[in-house]
mmJSON file of the N, C-alpha and C atoms, coordinates in Angstrom:
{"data_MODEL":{"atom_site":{
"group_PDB":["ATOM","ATOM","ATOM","ATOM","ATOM","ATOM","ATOM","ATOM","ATOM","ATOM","ATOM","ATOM","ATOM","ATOM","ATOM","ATOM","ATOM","ATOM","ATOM","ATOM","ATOM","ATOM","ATOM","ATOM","ATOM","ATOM","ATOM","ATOM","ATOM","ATOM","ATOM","ATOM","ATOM","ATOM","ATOM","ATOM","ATOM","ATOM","ATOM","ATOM","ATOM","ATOM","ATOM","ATOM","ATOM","ATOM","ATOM","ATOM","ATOM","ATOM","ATOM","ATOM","ATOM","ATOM","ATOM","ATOM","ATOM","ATOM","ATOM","ATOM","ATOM","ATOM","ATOM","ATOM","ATOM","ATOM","ATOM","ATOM","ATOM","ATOM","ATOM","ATOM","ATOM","ATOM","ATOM","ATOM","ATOM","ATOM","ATOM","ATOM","ATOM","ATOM","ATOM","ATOM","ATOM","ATOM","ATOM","ATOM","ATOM","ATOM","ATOM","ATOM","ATOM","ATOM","ATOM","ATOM","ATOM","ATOM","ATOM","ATOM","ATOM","ATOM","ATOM","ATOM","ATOM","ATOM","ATOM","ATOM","ATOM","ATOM","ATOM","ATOM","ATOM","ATOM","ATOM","ATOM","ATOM","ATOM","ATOM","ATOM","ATOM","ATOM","ATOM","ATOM","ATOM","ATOM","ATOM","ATOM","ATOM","ATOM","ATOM","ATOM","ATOM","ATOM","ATOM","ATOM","ATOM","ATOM","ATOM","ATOM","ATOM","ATOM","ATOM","ATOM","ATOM","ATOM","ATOM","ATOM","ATOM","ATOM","ATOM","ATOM","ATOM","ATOM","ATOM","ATOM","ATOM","ATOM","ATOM","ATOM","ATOM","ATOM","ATOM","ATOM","ATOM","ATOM","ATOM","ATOM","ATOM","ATOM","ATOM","ATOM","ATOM","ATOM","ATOM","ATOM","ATOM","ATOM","ATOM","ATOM","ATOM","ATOM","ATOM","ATOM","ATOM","ATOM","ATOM","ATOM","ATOM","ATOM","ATOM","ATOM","ATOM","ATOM","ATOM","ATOM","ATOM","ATOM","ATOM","ATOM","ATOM","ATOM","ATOM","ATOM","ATOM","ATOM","ATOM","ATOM","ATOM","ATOM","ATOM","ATOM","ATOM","ATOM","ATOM","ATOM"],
"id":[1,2,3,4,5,6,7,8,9,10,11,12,13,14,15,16,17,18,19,20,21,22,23,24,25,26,27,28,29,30,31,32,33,34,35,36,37,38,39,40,41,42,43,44,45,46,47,48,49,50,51,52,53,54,55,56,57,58,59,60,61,62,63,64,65,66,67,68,69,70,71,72,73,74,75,76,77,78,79,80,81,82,83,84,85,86,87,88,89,90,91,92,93,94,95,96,97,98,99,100,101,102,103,104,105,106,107,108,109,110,111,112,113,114,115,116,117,118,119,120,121,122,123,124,125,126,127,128,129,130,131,132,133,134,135,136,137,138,139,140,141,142,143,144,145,146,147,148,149,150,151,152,153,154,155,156,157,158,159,160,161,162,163,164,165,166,167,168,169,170,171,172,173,174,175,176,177,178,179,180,181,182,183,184,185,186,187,188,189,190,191,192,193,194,195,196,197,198,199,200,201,202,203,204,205,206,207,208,209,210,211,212,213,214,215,216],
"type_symbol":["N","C","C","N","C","C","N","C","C","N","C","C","N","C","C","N","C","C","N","C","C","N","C","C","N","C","C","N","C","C","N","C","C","N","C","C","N","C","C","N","C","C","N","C","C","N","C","C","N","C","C","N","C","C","N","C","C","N","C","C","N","C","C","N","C","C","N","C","C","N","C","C","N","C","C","N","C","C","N","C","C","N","C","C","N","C","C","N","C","C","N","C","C","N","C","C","N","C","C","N","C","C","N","C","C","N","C","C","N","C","C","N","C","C","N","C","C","N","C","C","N","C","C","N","C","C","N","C","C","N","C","C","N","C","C","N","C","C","N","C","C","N","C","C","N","C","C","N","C","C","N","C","C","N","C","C","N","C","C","N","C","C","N","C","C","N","C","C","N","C","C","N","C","C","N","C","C","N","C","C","N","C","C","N","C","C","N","C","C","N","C","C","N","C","C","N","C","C","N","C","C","N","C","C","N","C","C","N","C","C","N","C","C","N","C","C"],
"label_atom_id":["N","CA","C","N","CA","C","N","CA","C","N","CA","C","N","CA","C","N","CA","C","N","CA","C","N","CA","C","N","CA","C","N","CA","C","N","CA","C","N","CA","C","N","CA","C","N","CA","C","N","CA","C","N","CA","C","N","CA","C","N","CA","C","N","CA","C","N","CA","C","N","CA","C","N","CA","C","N","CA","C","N","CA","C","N","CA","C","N","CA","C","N","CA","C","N","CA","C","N","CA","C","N","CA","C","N","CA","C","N","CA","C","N","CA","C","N","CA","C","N","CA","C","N","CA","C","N","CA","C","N","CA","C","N","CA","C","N","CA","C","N","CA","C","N","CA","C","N","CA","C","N","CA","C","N","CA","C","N","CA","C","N","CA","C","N","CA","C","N","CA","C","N","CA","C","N","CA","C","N","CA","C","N","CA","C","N","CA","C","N","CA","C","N","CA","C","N","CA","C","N","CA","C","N","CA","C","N","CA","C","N","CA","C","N","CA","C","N","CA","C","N","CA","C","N","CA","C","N","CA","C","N","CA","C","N","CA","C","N","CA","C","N","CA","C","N","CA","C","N","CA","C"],
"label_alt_id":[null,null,null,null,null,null,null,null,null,null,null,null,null,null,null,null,null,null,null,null,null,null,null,null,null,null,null,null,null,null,null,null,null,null,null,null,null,null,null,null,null,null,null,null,null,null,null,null,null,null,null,null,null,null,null,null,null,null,null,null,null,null,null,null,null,null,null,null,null,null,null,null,null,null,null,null,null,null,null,null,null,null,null,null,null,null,null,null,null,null,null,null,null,null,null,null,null,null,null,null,null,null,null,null,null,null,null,null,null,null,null,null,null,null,null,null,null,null,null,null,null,null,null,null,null,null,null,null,null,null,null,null,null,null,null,null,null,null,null,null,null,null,null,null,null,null,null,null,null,null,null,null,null,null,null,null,null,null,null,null,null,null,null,null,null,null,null,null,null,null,null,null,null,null,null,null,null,null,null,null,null,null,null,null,null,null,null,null,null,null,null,null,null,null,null,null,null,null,null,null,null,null,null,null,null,null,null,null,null,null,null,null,null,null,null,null],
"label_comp_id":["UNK","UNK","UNK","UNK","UNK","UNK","UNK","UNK","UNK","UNK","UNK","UNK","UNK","UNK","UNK","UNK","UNK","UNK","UNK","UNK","UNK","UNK","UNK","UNK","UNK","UNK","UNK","UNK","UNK","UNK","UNK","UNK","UNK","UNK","UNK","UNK","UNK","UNK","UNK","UNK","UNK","UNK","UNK","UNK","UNK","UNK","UNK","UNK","UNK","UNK","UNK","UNK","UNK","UNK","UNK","UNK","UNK","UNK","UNK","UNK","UNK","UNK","UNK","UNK","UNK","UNK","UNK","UNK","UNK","UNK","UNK","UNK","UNK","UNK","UNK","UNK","UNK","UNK","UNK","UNK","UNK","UNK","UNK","UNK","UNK","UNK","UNK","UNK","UNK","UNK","UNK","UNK","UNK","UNK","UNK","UNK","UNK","UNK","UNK","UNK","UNK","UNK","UNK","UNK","UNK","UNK","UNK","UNK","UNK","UNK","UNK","UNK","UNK","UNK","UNK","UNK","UNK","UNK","UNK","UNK","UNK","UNK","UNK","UNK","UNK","UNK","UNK","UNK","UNK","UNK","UNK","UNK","UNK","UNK","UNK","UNK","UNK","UNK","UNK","UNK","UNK","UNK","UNK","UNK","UNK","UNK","UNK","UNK","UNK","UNK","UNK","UNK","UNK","UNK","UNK","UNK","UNK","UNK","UNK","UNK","UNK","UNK","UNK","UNK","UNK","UNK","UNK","UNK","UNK","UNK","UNK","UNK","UNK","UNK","UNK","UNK","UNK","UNK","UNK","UNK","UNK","UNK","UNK","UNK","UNK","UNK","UNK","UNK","UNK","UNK","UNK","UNK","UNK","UNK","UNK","UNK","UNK","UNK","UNK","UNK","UNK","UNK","UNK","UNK","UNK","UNK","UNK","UNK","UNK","UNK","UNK","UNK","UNK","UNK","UNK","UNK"],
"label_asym_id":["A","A","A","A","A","A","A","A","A","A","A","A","A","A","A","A","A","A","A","A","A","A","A","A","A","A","A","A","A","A","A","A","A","A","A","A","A","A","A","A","A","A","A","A","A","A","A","A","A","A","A","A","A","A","A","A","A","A","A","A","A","A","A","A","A","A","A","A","A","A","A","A","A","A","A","A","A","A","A","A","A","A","A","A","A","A","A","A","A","A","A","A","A","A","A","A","A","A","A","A","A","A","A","A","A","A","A","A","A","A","A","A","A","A","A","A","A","A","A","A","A","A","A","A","A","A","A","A","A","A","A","A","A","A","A","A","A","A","A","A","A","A","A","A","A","A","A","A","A","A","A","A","A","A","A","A","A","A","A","A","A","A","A","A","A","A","A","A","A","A","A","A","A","A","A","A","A","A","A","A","A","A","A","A","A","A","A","A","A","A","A","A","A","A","A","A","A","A","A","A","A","A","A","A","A","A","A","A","A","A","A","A","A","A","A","A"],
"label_entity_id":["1","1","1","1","1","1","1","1","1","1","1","1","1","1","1","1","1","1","1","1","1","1","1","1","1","1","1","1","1","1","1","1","1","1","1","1","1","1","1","1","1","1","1","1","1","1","1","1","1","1","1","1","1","1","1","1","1","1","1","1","1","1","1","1","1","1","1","1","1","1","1","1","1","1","1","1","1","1","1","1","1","1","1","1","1","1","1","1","1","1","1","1","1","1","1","1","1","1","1","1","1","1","1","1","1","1","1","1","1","1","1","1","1","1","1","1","1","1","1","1","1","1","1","1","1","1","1","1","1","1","1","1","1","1","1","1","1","1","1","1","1","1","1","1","1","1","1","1","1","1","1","1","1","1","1","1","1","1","1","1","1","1","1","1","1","1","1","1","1","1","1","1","1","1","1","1","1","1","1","1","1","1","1","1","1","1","1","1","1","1","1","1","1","1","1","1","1","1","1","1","1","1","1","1","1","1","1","1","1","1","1","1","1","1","1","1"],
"label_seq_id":[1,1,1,2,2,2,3,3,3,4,4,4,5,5,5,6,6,6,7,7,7,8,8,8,9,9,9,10,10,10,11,11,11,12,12,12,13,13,13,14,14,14,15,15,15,16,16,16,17,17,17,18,18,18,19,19,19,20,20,20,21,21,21,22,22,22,23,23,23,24,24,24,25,25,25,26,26,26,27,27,27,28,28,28,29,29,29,30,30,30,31,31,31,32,32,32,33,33,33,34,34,34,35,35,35,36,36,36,37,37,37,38,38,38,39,39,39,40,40,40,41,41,41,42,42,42,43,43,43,44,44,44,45,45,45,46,46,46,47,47,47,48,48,48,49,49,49,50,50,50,51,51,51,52,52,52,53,53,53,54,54,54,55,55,55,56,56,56,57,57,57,58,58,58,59,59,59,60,60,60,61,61,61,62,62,62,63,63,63,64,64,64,65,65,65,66,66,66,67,67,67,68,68,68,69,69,69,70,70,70,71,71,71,72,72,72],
"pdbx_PDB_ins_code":[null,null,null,null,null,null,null,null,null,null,null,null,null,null,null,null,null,null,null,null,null,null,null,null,null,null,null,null,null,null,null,null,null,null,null,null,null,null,null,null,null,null,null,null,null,null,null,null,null,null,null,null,null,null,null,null,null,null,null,null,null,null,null,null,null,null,null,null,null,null,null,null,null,null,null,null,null,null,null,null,null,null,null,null,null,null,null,null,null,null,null,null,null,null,null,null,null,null,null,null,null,null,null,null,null,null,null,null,null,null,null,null,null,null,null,null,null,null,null,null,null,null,null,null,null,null,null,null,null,null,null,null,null,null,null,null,null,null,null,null,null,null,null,null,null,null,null,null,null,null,null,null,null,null,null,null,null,null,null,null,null,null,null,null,null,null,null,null,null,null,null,null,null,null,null,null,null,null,null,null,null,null,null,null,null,null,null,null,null,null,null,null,null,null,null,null,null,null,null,null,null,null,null,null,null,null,null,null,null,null,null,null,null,null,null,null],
"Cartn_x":[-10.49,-11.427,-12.251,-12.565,-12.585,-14.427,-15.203,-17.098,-17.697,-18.358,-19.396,-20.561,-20.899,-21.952,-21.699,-22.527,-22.409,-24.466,-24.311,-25.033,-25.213,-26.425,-27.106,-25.59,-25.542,-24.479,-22.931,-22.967,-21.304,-21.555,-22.738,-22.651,-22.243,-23.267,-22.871,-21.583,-21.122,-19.524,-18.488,-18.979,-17.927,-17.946,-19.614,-19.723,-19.334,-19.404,-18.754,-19.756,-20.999,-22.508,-23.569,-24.534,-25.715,-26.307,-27.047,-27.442,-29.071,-29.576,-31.064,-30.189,-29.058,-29.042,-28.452,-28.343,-28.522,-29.554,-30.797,-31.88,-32.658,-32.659,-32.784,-32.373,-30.872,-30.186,-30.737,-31.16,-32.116,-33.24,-34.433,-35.369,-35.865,-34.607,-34.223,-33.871,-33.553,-33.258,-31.748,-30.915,-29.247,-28.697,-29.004,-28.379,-29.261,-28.811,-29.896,-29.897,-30.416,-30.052,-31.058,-30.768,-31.181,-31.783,-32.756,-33.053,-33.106,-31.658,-31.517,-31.685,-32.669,-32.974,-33.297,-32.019,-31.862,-31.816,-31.462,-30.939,-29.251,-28.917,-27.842,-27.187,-25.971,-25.857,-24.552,-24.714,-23.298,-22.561,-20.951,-19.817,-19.676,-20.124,-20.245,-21.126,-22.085,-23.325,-23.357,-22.259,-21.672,-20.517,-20.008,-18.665,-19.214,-20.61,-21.281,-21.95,-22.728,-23.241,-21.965,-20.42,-19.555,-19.06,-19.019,-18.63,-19.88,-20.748,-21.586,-22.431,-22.039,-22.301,-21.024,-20.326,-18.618,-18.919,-18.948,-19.319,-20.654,-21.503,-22.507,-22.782,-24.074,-24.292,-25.553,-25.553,-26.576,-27.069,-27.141,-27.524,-29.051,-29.461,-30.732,-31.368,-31.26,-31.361,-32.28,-33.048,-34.836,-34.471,-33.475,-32.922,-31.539,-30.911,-29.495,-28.998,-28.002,-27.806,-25.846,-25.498,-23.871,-23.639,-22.162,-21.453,-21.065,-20.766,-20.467,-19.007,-18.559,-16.906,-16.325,-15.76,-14.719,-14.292,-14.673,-14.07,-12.929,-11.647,-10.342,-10.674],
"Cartn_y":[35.927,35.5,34.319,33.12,32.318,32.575,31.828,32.209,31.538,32.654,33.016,31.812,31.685,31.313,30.033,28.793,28.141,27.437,27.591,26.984,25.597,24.734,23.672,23.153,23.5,23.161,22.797,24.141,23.935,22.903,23.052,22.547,20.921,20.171,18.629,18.579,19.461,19.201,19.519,19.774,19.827,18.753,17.833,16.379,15.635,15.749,14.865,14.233,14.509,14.041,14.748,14.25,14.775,16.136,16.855,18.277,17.43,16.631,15.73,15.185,14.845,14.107,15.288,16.447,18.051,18.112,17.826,18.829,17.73,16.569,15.599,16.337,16.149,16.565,17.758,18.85,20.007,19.776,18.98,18.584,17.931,16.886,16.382,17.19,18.49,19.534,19.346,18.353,18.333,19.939,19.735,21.365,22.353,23.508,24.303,25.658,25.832,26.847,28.312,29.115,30.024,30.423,31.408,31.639,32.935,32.927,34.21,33.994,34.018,33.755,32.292,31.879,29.846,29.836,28.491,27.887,28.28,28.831,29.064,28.274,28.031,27.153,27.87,28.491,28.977,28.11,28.655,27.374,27.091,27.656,27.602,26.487,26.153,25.368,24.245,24.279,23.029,22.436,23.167,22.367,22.008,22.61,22.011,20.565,20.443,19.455,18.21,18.459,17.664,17.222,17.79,17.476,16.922,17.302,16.603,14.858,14.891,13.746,12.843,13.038,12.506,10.951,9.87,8.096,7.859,8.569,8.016,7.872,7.008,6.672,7.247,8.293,9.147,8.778,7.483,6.898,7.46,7.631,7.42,8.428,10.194,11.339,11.266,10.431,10.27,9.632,8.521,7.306,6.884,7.677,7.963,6.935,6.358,5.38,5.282,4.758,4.986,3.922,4.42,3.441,2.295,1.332,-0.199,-0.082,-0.507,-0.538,-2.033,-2.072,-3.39,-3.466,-5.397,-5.865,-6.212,-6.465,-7.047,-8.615],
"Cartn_z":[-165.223,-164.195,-164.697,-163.77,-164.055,-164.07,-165.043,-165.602,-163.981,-163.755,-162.387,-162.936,-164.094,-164.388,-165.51,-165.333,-166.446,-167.083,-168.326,-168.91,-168.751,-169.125,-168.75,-169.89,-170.704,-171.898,-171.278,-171.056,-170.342,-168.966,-168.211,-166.442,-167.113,-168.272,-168.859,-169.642,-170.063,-170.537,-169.267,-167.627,-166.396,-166.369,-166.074,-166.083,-166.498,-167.57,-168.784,-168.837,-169.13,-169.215,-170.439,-170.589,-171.731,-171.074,-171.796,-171.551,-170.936,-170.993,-170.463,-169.291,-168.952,-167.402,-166.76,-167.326,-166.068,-165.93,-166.857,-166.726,-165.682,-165.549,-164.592,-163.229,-162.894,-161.813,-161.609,-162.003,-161.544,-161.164,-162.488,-161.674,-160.03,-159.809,-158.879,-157.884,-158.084,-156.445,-156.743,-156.974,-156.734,-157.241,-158.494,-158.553,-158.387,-158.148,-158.431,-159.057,-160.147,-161.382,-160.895,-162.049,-161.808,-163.427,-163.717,-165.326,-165.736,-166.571,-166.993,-168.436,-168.973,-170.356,-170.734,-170.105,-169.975,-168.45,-168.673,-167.268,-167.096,-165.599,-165.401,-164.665,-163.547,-162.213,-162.406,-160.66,-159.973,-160.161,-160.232,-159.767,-158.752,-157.445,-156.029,-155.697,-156.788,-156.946,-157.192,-158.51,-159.229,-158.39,-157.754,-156.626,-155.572,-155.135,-153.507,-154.116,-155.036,-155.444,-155.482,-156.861,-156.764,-155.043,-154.156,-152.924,-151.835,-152.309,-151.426,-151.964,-153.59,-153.798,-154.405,-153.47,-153.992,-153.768,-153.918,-153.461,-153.334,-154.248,-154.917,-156.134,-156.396,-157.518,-157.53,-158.723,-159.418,-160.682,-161.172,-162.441,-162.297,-161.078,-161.218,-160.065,-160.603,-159.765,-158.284,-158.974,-157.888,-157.171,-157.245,-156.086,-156.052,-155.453,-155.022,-154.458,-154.526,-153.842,-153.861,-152.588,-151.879,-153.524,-153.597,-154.427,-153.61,-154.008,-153.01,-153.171,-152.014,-151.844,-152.284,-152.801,-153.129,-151.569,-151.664,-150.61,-150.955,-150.145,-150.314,-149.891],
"occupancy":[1.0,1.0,1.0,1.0,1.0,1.0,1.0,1.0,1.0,1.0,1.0,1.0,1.0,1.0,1.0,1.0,1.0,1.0,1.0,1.0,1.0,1.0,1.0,1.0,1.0,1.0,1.0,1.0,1.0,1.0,1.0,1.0,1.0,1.0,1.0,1.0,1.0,1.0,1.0,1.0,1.0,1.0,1.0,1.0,1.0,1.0,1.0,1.0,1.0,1.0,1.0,1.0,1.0,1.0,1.0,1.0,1.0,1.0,1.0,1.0,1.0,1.0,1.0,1.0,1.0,1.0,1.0,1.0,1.0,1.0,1.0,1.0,1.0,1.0,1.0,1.0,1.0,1.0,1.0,1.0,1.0,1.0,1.0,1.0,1.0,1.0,1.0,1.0,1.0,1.0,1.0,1.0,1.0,1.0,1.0,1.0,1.0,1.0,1.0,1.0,1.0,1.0,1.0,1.0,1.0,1.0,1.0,1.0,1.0,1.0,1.0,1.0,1.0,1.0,1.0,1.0,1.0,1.0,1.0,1.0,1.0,1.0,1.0,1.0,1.0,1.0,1.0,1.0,1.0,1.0,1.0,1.0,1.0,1.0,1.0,1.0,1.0,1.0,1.0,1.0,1.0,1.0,1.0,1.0,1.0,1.0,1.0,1.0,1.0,1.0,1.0,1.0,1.0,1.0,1.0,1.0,1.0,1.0,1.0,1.0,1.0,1.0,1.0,1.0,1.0,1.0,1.0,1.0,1.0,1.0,1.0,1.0,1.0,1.0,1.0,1.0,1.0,1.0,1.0,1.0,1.0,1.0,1.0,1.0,1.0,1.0,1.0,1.0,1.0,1.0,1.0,1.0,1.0,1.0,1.0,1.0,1.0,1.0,1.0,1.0,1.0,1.0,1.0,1.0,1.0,1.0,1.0,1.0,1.0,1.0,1.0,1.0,1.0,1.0,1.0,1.0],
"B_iso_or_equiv":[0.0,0.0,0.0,0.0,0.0,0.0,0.0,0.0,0.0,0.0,0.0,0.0,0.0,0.0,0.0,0.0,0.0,0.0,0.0,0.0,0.0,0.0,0.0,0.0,0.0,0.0,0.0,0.0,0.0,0.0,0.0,0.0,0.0,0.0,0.0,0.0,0.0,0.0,0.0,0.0,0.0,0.0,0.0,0.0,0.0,0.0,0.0,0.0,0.0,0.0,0.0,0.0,0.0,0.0,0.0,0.0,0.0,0.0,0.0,0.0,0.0,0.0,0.0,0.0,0.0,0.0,0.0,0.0,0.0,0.0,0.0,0.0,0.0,0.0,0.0,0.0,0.0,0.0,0.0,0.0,0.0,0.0,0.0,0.0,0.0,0.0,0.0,0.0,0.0,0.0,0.0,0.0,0.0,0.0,0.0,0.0,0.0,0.0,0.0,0.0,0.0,0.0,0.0,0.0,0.0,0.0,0.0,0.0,0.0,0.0,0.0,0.0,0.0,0.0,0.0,0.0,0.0,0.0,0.0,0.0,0.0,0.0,0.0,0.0,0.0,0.0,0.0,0.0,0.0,0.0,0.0,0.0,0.0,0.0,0.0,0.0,0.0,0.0,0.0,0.0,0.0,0.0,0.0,0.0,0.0,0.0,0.0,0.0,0.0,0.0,0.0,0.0,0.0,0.0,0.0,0.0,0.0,0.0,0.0,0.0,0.0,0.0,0.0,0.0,0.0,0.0,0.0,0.0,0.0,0.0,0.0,0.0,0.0,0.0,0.0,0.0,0.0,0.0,0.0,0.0,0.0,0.0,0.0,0.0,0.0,0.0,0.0,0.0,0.0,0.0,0.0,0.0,0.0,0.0,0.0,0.0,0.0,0.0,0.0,0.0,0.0,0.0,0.0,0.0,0.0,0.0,0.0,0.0,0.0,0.0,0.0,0.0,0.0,0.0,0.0,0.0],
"pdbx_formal_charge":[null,null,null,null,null,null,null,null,null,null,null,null,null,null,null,null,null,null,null,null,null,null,null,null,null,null,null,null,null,null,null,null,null,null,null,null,null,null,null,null,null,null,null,null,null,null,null,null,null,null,null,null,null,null,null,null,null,null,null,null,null,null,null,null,null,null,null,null,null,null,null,null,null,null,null,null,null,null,null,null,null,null,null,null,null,null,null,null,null,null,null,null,null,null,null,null,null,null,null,null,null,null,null,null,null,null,null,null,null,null,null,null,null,null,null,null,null,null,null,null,null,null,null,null,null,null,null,null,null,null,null,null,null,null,null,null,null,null,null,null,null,null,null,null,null,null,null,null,null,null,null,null,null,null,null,null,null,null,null,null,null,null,null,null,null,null,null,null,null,null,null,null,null,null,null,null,null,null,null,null,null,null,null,null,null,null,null,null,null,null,null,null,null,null,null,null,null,null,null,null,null,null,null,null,null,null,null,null,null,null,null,null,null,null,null,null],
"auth_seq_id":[1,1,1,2,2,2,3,3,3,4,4,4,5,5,5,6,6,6,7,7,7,8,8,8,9,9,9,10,10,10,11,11,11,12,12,12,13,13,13,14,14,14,15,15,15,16,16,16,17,17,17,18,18,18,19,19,19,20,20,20,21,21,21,22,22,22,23,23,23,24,24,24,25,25,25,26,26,26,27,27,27,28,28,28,29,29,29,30,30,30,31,31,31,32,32,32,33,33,33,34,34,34,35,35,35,36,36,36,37,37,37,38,38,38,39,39,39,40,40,40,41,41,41,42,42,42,43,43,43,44,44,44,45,45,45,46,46,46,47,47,47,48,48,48,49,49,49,50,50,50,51,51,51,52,52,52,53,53,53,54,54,54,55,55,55,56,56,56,57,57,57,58,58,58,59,59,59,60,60,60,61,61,61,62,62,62,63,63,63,64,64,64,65,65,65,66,66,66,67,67,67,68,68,68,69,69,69,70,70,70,71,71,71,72,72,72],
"auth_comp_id":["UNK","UNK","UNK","UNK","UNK","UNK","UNK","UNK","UNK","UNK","UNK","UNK","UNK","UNK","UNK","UNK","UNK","UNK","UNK","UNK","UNK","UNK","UNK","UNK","UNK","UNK","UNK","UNK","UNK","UNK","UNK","UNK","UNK","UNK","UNK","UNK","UNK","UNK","UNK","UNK","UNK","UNK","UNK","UNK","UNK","UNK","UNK","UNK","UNK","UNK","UNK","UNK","UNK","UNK","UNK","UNK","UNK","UNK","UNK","UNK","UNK","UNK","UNK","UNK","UNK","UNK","UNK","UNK","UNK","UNK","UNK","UNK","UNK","UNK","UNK","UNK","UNK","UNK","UNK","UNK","UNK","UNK","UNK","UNK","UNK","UNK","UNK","UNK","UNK","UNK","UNK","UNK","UNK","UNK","UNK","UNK","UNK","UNK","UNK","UNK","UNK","UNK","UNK","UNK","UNK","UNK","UNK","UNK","UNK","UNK","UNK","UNK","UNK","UNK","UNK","UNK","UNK","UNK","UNK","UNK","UNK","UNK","UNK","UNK","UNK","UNK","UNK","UNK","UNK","UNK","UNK","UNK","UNK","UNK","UNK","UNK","UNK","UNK","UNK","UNK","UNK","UNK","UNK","UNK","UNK","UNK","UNK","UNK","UNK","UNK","UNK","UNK","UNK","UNK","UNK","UNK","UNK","UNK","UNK","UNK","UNK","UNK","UNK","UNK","UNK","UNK","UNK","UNK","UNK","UNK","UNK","UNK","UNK","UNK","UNK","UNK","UNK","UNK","UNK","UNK","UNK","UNK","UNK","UNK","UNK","UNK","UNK","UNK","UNK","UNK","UNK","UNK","UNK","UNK","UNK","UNK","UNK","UNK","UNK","UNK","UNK","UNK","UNK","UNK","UNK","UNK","UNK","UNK","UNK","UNK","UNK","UNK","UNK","UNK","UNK","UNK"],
"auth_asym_id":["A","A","A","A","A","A","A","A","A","A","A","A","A","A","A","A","A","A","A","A","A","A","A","A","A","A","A","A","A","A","A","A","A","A","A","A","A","A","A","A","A","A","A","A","A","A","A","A","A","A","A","A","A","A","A","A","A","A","A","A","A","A","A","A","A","A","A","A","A","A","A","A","A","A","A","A","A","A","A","A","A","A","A","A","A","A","A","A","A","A","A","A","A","A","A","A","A","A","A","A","A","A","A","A","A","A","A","A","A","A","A","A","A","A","A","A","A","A","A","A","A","A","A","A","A","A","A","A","A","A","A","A","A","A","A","A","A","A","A","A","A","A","A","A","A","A","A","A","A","A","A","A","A","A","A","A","A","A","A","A","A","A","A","A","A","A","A","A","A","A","A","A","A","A","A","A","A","A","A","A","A","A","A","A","A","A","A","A","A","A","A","A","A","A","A","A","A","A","A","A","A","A","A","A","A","A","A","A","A","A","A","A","A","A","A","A"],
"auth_atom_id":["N","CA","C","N","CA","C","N","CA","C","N","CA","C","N","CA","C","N","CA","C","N","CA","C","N","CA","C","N","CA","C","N","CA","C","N","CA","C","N","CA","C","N","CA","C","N","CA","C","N","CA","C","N","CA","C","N","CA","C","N","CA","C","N","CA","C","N","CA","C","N","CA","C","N","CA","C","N","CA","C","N","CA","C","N","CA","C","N","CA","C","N","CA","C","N","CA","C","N","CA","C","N","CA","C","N","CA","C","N","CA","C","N","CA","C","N","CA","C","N","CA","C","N","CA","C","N","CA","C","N","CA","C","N","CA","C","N","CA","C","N","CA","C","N","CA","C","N","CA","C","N","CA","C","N","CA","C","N","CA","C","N","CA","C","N","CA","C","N","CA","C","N","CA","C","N","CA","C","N","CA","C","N","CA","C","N","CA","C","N","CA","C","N","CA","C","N","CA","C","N","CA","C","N","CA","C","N","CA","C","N","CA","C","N","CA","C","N","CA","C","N","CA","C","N","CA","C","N","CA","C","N","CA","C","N","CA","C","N","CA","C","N","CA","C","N","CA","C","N","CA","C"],
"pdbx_PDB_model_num":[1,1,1,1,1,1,1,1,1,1,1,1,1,1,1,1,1,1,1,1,1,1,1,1,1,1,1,1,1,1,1,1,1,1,1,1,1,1,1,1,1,1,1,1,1,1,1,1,1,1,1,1,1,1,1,1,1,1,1,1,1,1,1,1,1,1,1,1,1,1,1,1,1,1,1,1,1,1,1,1,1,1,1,1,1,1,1,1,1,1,1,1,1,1,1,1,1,1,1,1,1,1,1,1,1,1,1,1,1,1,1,1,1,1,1,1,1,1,1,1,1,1,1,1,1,1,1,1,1,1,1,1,1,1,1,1,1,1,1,1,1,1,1,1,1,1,1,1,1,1,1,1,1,1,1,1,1,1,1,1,1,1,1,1,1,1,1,1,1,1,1,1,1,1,1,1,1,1,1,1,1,1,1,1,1,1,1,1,1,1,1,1,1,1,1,1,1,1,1,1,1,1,1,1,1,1,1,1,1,1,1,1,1,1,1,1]
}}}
């Protein structure tokens, strides 16, 4: 069975990101954890977030902004 639950640790190694630009993306509302000792985040949580911010740019949690499309 595939883990119900991931750590601030594991949620930045799905990313392929730092364990400080999760704790950002939480502060920010995008994800939203839960504290069972640490910080937790559903996978239900972590896949609504990946799909709802699919063609943006999150460099910068507080000010979201569309990715720009290549013109032809």
């Amino acid at each position: 069975m595939e883990d119900m639950l991931y750590t601030v640790a594991e949620t930045a190694q799905i990313l392929k990101c730092n364990v400080a630009f999760v704790h950002k993306l939480r502060q920010a509302g995008l994800i939203r954890f839960l504290k069972l000792g640490c910080y937790k985040c559903r996978r239900e949580e972590l896949e609504k977030f990946l799909l709802e911010n699919e063609g943006k740019d999150l460099t910068d949690p507080f000010n979201i902004k569309e990715l720009e499309t290549v013109k032809k």
